[in-house]
C-alpha positions as CSV (number, residue, x, y, z in Angstrom):
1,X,-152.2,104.5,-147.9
2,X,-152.4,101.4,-146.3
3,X,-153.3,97.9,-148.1
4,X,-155.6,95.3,-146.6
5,X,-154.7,92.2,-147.0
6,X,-157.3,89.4,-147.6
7,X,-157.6,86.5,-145.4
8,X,-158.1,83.3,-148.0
9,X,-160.7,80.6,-146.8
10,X,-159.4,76.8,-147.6
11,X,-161.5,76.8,-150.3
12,X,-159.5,79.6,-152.0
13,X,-156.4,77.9,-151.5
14,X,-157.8,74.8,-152.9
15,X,-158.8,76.3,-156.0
16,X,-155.5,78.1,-156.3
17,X,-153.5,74.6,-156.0
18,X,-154.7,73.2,-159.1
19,X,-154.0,76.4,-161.1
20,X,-150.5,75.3,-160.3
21,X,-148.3,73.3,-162.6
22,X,-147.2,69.6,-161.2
23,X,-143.9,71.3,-160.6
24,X,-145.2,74.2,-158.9
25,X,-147.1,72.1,-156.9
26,X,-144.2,70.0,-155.5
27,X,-142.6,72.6,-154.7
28,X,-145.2,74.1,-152.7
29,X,-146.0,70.6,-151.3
30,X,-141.9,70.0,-149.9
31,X,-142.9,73.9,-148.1
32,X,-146.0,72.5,-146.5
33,X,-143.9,69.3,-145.6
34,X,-140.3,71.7,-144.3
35,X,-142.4,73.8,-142.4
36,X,-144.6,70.8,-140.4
37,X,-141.5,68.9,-139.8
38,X,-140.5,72.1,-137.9
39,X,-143.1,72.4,-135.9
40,X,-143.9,68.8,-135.6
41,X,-140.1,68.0,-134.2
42,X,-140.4,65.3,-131.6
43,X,-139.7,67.1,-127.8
44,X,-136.7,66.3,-125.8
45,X,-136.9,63.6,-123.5
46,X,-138.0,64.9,-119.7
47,X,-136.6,61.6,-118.4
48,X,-133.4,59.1,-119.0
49,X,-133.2,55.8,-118.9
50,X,-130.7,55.6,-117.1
51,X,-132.5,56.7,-113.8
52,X,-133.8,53.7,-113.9
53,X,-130.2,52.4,-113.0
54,X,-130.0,50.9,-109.8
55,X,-134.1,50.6,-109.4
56,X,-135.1,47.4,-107.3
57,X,-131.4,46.2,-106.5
58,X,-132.9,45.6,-103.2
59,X,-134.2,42.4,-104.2
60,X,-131.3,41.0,-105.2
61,X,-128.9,41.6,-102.4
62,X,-127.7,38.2,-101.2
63,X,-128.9,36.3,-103.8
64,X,-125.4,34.7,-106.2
65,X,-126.4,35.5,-110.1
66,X,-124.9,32.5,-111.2
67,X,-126.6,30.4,-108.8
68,X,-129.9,31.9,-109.8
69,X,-129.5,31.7,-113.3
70,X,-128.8,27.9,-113.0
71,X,-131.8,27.0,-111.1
72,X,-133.9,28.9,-113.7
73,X,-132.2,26.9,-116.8
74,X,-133.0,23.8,-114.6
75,X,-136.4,24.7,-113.8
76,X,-137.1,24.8,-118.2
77,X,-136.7,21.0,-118.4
């Protein structure tokens, strides 16, 4: 003998919810929340910032970072 189970619309489920107590449904309500967090969980990064390191040192080469750092507090006045 095999037993059929019943697909329940979001109506049913609805209607079922507030035949619940208030405790009943915050427990049911910290199971909907457990289970999305699960399948919400943010991804792992693809990239680092850290390969970023290094990017555009090309510019600088020659140029003295204390020397270029005075001439910009200069240039505020």
């Amino acid at each position: 003998m095999t037993i059929k189970k019943a697909k329940l619309s979001y109506s049913d489920y609805a209607k079922g919810i507030r035949m619940l107590t208030s405790e009943e449904q915050l427990r049911l309500l910290g199971l909907i929340s457990a289970n999305l967090r699960k399948k919400l969980k943010p991804r792992k990064a693809k990239h680092s910032i850290m390969e970023l390191e290094g990017l555009g040192s090309e510019i600088w080469k020659g140029i003295d970072a204390q020397e270029y750092v005075r001439k910009e507090r200069e240039s505020w006045d």
